[in-house]
N, C-alpha and C positions, 0 to 999 in steps of 0.2 A: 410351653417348652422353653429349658432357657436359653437363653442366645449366644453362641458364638463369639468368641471374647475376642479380639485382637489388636493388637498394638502394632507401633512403626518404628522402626530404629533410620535415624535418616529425615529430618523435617525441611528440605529444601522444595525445589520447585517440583517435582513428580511424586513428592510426598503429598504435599500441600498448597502449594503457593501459585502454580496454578488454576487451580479454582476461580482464582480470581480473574481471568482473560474470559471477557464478556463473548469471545467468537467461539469458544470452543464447544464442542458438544462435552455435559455433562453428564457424568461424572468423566473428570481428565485426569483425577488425581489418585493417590489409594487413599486418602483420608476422603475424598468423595464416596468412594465408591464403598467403603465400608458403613458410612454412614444412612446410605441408599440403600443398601440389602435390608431386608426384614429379619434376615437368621444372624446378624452379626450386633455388636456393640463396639465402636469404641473405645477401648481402656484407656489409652496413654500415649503417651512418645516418646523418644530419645534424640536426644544431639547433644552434641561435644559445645554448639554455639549458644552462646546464652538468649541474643536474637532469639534468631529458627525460634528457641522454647516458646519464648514470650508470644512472638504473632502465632505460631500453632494452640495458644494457650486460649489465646482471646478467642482464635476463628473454631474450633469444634470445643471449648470448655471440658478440658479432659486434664489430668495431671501428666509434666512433664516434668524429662529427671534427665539428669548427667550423666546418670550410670545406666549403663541398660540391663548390667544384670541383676540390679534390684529391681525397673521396671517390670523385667521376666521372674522374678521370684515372687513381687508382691501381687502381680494377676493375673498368675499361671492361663496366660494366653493359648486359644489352640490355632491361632495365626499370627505369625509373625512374620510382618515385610522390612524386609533389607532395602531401604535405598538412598544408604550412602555412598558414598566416592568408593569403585571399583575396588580399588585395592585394599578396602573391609571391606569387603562381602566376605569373604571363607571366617575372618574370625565373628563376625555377626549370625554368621549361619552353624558356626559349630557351638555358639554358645547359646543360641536357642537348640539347637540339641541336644547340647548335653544338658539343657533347663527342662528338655521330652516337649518343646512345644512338636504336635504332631505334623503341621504345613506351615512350611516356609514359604514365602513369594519374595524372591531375591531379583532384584531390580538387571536389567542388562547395561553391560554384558556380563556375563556371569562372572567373569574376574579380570583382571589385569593384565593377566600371563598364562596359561598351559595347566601350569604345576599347581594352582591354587583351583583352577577348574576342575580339574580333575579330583584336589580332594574334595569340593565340593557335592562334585557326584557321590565319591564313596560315603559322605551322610547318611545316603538313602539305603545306603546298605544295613543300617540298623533301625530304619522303618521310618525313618524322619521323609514325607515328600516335600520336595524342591520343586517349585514351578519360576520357572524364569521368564521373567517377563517381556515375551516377546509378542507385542499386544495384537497384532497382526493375524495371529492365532486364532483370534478371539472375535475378529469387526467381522460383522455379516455381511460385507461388501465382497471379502475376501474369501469367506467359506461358500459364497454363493460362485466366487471365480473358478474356488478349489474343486465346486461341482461340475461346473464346464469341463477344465481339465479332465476328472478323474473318467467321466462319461463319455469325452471323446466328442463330445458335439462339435468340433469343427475338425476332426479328423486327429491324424496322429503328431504328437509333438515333435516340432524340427528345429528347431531353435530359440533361443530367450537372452534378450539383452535386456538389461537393468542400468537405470539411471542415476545420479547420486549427488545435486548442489547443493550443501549445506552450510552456507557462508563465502562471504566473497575472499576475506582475508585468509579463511582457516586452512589450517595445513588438511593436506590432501589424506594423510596418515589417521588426524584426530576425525576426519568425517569418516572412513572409513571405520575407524576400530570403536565409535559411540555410532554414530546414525548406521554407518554399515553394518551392523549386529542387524537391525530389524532388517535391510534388505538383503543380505546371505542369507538371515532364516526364513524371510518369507519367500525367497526361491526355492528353498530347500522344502518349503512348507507344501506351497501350491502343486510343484511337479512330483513331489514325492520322493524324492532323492537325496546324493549329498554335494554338494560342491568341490570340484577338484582344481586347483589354480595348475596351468601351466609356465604363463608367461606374462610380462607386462612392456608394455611398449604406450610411449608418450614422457611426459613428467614423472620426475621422481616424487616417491610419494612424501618426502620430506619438505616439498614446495607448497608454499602460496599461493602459487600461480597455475595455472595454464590445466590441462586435463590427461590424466592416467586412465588408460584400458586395461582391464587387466581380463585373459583370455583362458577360458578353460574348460573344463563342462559338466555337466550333472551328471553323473552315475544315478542309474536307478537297478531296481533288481534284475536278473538277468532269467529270461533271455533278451528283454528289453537291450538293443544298444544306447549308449551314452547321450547327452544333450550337449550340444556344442552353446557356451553360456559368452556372454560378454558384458562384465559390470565397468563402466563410465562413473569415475569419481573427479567433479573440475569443482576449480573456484573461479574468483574472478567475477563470478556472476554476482547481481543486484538482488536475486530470487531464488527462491528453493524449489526442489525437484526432488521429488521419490518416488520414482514408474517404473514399472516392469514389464514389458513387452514379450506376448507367448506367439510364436509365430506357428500357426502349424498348416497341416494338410490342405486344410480348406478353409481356414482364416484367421484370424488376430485378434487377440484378447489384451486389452492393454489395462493395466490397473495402477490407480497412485494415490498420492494426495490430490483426493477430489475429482479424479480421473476413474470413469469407468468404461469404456468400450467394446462392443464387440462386433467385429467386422466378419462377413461370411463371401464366400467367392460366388460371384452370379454372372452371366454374360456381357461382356464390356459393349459399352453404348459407345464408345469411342473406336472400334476396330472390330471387324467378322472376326468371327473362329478364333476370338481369346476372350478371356475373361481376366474381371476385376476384384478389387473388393467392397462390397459396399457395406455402409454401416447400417448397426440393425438399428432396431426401436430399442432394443432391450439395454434400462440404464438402471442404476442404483440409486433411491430416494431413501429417504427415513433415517433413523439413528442406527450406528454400526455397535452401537452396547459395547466397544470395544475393554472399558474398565469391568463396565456392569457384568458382563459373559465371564471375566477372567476371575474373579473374584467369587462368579456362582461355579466355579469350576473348582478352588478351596473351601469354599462349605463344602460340596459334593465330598472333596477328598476327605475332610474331615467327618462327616456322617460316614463314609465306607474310607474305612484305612486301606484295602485293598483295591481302592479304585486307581489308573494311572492317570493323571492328565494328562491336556491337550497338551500342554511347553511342558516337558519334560526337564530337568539338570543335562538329560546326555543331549537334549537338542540345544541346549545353549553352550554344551560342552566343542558340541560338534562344530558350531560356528567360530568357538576359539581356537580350533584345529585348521578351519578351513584359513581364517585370519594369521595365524601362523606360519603355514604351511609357507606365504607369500614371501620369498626371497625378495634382498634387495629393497628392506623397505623405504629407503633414504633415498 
C-alpha cells in the first residue's frame, strides 16, 4: 500500500530540533513522529530561514524549499503540519487548503488572536480536518486520568486547580497564552467541559514577576453543576511546573510533568472518626506515545475523511476564547 505522504511548513524546535534532547521520550518532534509511523513518508519542508533548511536537510534527507506552496504542489501531501510562529498558522492552513491537502496538524495555539481562530475553524467546513496540537490529548498518562474522571472512581468532581512555571524571567501573559494552551485544554480535556474565567487577583499578567490566579470554572453539560477551577501562572521560579490537581468526593487525582498520583480517602491514623487521604499504588510507567498517538490519529483521518479527531480546530478554538475571555491582561 502506498504511504502517506506528508510535509512540514515550520522547521524550528517542535518541528525538528528537538529530536535532538537526549531526555526526551521519542518521538518529541513531528519530523519524529512521521518518520516512525509505518503508514507515512516524509516529503519535505518549509521555512522562511535558510538555517532551519539546511539542519532539517542534513537530519531527515528530505528536500527543502522557501516556498511552501511549491512544496505543496510538487507532493501533493495528504498531511500537512503548521508549526510556524502563531501568527501563520491561518495563512499555512488556508493554503494547504486551498492546495485540498485532506489533514492539517497546526501546531498551538491555534492562532494569535480570535479572528484568525475562528477562520481557521471554518476550513473544515469544506472537508479540510484541523487537528491542533494539543498533545496532552494524546499521552496515555492522561487518557488513563481521563478514565478516572469519566468513571467516577473517587467520587464526584469538586474542584480543580491547575499550576503553570514556565520560566523565571518570562512574562506571566507569554506562559499563559504558549504553555497555557496545553493547560486550559487539558482541563477542558480531562473534566469534559469548558473553562469560564471570572476574575483575576495577584500579579498583572504583563509582569515578570511574582504569581497570578486567575479564578473561574468549568462548565460542563447540564444537569451537571459547574466546577469551581483555579489556574496559578508565576515566575520567578528556577523550575518548571505543569499539574493539574482534581479534587473530588473521595479523593485526588493529581497529573503533570512527570507527576502521576492518585489519593483515595480511608480512616485517618492520626484521629477517630475522620478520615484521610492516602496514596494509592496506582502510578504511570512506560512511554505516553504522546507524538506517536497524535499523528496515528491523522492517518486515521486521512484513511476515513469522515472520521473526527481527538484535538479537534473548535477545541483549540475554544481555548482562544477561554484566553480571551481574560480581561485586564496587563
Amino acid at each position: 500500500m502506498e504511504k502517506i505522504k506528508a510535509v512540514i511548513a515550520g522547521l524550528g524546535r517542535i518541528a525538528s530540533l528537538l529530536e535532538e534532547d537526549c531526555l526526551r521520550e521519542k518521538p518529541c518532534t513531528h519530523a519524529g513522529a512521521i518518520t516512525a509511523n509505518p503508514d507515512c513518508v516524509l516529503c519535505g519542508g518549509f521555512d522562511i530561514d535558510e538555517e532551519r533548511r539546511r539542519l532539517f536537510a542534513e537530519k531527515w534527507q528530505v528536500p527543502v524549499y522557501e516556498n511552501c506552496g511549491e512544496m505543496l504542489r510538487l507532493h501533493r501531501p495528504q498531511i500537512l503540519t503548521v508549526a510556524t510562529h502563531p501568527d501563520s498558522h491561518y495563512r499555512y492552513c488556508r493554503l494547504g487548503a486551498e492546495n485540498n491537502v485532506p489533514v492539517i496538524i497546526c501546531e498551538k495555539p491555534l492562532a494569535d488572536n480570535i479572528r484568525c481562530a475562528r477562520k481557521i475553524r471554518r476550513l473544515e467546513n469544506n472537508g479540510t480536518v484541523i487537528i491542533t496540537n494539543h498533545e496532552r490529548r494524546y499521552s496515555n498518562d492522561y487518557l488513563r486520568a481521563k478514565t478516572i474522571l469519566d468513571e467516577e472512581k473517587l467520587g464526584a468532581l469538586l474542584e480543580i486547580r491547575a499550576v503553570l512555571y514556565m520560566g523565571k524571567n518570562r512574562r506571566l501573559l507569554d506562559q499563559l497564552w504558549h504553555d497555557g494552551t496545553h493547560l486550559a485544554d487539558a482541563v477542558m480535556f480531562l473534566a469534559d467541559g469548558r473553562l469560564k474565567h471570572r476574575r483575576r487577583f495577584g500579579s498583572r499578567l504583563g509582569s515578570r514577576n511574582g504569581t497570578a490566579w486567575l479564578e473561574g470554572e468549568l462548565v460542563k453539560d447540564k444537569p451537571k453543576p459547574p466546577v469551581p477551577t483555579l489556574l496559578e501562572i508565576g515566575a520567578g521560579r528556577d523550575h518548571l511546573v505543569f499539574e493539574i490537581e482534581f479534587s473530588c468526593e473521595k479523593g485526588r487525582l493529581r497529573i503533570g510533568n512527570g507527576i502521576f498520583e492518585v489519593w483515595e480517602s480511608s480512616p485517618s491514623p492520626y484521629a477517630e472518626k475522620f478520615r484521610s487521604l492516602k496514596k494509592t499504588d496506582e502510578k504511570f510507567c512506560g512511554h505516553t506515545d504522546y507524538f506517536a498517538n497524535m499523528l496515528k490519529d491523522a492517518v486515521c483521518c486521512v484513511k476515513d475523511p469522515k472520521r473526527k479527531p481527538v484535538s479537534k480546530a473548535q477545541d483549540g478554538l475554544k481555548v482562544i476564547e477561554y484566553l480571551n475571555s481574560i480581561k485586564r491582561w496587563r
